[in-house]
C-alpha positions, -999 to +999 in steps of 0.1 A: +035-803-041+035-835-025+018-828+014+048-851+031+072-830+013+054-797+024+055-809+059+095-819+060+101-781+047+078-765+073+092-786+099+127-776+084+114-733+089+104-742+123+137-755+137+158-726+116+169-748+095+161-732+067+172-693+074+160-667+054+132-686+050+094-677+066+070-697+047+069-726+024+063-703-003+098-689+007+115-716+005+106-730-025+113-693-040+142-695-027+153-730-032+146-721-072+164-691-072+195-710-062+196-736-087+190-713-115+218-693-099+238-726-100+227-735-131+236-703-151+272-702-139+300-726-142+315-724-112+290-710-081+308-706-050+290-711-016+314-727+004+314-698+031+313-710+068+291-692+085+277-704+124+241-708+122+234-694+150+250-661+138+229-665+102+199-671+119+201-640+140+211-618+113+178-630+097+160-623+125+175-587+127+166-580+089+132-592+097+127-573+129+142-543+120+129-533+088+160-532+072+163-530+031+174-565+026+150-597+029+171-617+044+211-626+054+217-638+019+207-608+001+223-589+027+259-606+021+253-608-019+249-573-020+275-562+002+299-581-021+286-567-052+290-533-034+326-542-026+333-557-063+319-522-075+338-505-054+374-527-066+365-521-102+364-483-095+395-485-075+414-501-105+399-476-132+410-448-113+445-464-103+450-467-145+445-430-147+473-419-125 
């Protein structure tokens, strides 16, 4: 990877910029996950508002307190798969009665 580019994506980790994100190696994992994400789907929503600061501090608490998820977006992405999960049960047993 070219070292200028390298440099702007450290710089960008340094001033939490780039949440979630520790190392370059994160990053760039990270910044490939996305697209394929993008990629794969016709229509990828990400247009959530979320303050930085708050982001950045929920990183920092999945970091510093061990929890199960790497980082605030895995932490949101799984608490909405959790809640679709939960809808689709809610419907199945809602056909039942």
């Amino acid at each position: 990877m070219p070292e200028d580019l390298v440099a702007k994506i450290t710089e960008t980790i340094r001033n939490c910029n780039a949440v979630g994100n520790t190392t370059v190696t994160d990053f760039v994992r990270d910044a490939v996950r996305r697209r394929l994400e993008e990629l794969k789907t016709e229509e990828f929503y990400v247009d959530v508002p979320i303050p930085r600061e708050e982001y950045c501090l929920l990183n920092k608490a999945m970091e510093e307190t061990g929890a199960d998820y790497k980082n605030a977006d895995e932490y949101i992405r799984q608490h909405i798969r959790e809640k679709i999960e939960e809808y689709q049960q809610y419907l199945e047993a809602k056909k039942k009665h």
